[in-house]
C-alpha positions in Angstrom: -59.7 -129.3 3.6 -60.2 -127.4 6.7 -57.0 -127.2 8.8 -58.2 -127.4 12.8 -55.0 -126.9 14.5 -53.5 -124.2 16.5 -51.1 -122.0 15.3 -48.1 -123.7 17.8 -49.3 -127.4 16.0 -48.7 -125.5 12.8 -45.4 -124.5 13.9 -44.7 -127.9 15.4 -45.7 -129.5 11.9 -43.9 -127.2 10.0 -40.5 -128.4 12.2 -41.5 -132.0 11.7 -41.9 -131.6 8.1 -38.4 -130.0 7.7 -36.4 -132.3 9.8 -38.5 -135.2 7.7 -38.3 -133.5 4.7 -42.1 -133.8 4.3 -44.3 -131.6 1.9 -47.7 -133.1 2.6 -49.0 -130.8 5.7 -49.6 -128.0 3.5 -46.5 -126.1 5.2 -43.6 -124.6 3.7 -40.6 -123.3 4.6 -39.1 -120.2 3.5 -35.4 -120.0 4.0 -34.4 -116.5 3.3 -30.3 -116.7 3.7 -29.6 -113.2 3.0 -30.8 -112.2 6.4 -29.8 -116.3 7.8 -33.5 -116.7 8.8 -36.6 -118.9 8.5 -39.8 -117.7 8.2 -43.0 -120.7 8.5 -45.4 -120.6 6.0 -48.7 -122.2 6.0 -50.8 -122.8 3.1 -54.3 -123.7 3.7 -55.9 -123.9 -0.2 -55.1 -121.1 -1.5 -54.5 -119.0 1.1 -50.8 -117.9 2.0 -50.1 -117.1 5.2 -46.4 -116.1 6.5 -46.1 -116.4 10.7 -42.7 -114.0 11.4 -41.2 -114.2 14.7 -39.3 -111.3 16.4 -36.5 -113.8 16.3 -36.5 -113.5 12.5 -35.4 -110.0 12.2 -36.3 -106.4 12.6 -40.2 -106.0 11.6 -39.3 -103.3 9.0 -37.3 -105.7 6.9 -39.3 -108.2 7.4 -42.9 -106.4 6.4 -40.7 -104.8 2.9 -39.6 -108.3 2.1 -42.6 -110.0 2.5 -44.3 -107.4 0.9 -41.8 -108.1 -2.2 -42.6 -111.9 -2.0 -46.6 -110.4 -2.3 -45.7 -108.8 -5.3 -43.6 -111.5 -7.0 -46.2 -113.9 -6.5 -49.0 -111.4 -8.2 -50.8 -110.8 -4.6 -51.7 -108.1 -2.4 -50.4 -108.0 1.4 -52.3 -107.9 4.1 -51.2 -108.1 7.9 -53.6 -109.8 10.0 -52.6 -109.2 14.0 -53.6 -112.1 16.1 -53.3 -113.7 19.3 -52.1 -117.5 20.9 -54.9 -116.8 23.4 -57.6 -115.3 21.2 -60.3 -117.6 20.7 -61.4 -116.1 17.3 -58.0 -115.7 16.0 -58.2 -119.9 16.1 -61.3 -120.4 14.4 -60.5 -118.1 11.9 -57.1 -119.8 11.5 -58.9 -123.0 11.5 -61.8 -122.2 9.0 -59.2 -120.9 6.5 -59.6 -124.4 4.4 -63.3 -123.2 4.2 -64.1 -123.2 0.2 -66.1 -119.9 1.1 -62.6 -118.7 3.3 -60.6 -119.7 0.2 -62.7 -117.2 -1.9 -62.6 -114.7 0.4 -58.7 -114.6 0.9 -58.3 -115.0 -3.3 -55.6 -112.9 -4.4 -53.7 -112.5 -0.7 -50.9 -113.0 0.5 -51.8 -112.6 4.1 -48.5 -111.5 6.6 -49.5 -112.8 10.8 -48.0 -111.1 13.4 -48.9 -112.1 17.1 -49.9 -109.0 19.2 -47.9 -110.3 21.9 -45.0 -110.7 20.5 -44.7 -107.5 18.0 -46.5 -105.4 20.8 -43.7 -102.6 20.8 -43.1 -102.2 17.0 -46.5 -102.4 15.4 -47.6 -98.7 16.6 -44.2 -97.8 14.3 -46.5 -99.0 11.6 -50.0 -97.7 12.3 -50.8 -101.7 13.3 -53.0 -101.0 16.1 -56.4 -102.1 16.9 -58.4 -102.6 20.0 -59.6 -106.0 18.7 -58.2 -109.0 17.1 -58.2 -110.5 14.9 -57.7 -107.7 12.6 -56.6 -107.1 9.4 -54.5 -104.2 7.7 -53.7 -102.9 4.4 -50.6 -102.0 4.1 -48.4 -99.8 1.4 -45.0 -101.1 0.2 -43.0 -100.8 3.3 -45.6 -102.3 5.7 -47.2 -99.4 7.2 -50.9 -99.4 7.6 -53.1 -97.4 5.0 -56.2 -96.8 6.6 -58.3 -99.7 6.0 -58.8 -102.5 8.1 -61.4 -105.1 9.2 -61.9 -107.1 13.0 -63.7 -109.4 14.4 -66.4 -107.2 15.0 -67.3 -107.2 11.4 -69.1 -110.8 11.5 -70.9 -112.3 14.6 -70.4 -116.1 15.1 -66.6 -116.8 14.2 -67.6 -119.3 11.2 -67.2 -119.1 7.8 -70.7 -118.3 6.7 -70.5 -114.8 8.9 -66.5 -114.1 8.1 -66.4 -114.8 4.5 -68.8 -112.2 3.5 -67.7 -109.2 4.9 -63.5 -110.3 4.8 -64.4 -110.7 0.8 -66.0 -107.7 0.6 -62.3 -106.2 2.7 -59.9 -107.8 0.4 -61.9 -106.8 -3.1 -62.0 -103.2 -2.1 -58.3 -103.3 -1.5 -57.4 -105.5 -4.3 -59.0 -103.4 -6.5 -57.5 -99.8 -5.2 -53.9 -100.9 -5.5 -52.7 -98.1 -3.4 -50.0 -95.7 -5.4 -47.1 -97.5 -3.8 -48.2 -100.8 -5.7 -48.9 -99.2 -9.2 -46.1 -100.2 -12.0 -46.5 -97.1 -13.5 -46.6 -93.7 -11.7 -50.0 -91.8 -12.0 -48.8 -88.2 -13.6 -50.8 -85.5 -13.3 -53.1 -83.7 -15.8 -51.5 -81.8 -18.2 -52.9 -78.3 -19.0 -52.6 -76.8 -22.8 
């Protein structure tokens, strides 16, 4: 089911469905009390996507318990950095429904900040890019880790061109489970 909405419908839904009490758009809220905010979640297939808002909190909470939702839910993080104005950022967001999308986001959980909006805190983080859409890894505490992937990966913003090469980002990463993720710590060689 491909989702062709902006990322302000979304939000809009996502209010209409809470004040209804509606589940059917596909859009969740997560009401996290302990810090007396809500974040909107929007799940298109499989693919979990968290919007947070300045409004929600300071971004370093925010990225560690996010990161710890990831984790519960036996998925890796990402942070993609997008924009309201960004013309790719929407047909990504909109082609995420996309079977071949679908399989390229399997086993993320996928954390969107706008660049507007986080502008001054996502250099804290290593989050910086000089396109968008763009998407991080990130260790345990939301800080960038050196890989990440833009819009200048694929050429035409549809899913035949991103698919490929955002699979072939989110395997490589899924499959290096950066020390910070690892259950058990990696020890050192021992010598006799």
């Amino acid at each position: 089911m491909a989702l062709l909405v902006s990322r302000s419908s979304v939000l809009s839904a996502a209010l209409i469905a809470s004040l209804a009490g509606l589940s059917s758009t596909g859009i969740a809220q997560s009401d996290s009390s302990a810090q007396g905010t809500t974040t909107t979640q929007a799940r298109h297939d499989s693919v979990p996507l968290v919007n947070l808002k300045p409004s929600d909190g300071k971004l370093a909470d925010l990225l560690k318990r996010e990161v710890k939702k990831a984790k519960a839910a036996g998925r890796t993080p990402f942070v993609e950095i997008g924009a309201t104005w960004c013309g790719p950022c929407k047909k990504l967001e909109a082609a995420l429904g996309d079977s071949l999308m679908t399989d390229a986001f399997a086993g993320t959980y996928i954390i969107h900040l706008d660049l507007d909006a986080w502008k001054k805190d996502l250099t804290t983080f290593g989050l910086t890019s000089p396109a968008v859409p763009v998407f991080f890894a990130i260790d345990s505490v939301g800080h960038a880790i050196g890989p990440k992937i833009d819009g200048g990966a694929w050429g035409e913003d549809i899913p035949q061109n991103m698919a490929p090469p955002l699979r072939q980002f989110f395997q490589a990463n899924l499959k290096k489970k950066p020390a910070a993720y690892r259950l058990t710590p990696t020890l050192p060689p021992t010598s006799n």
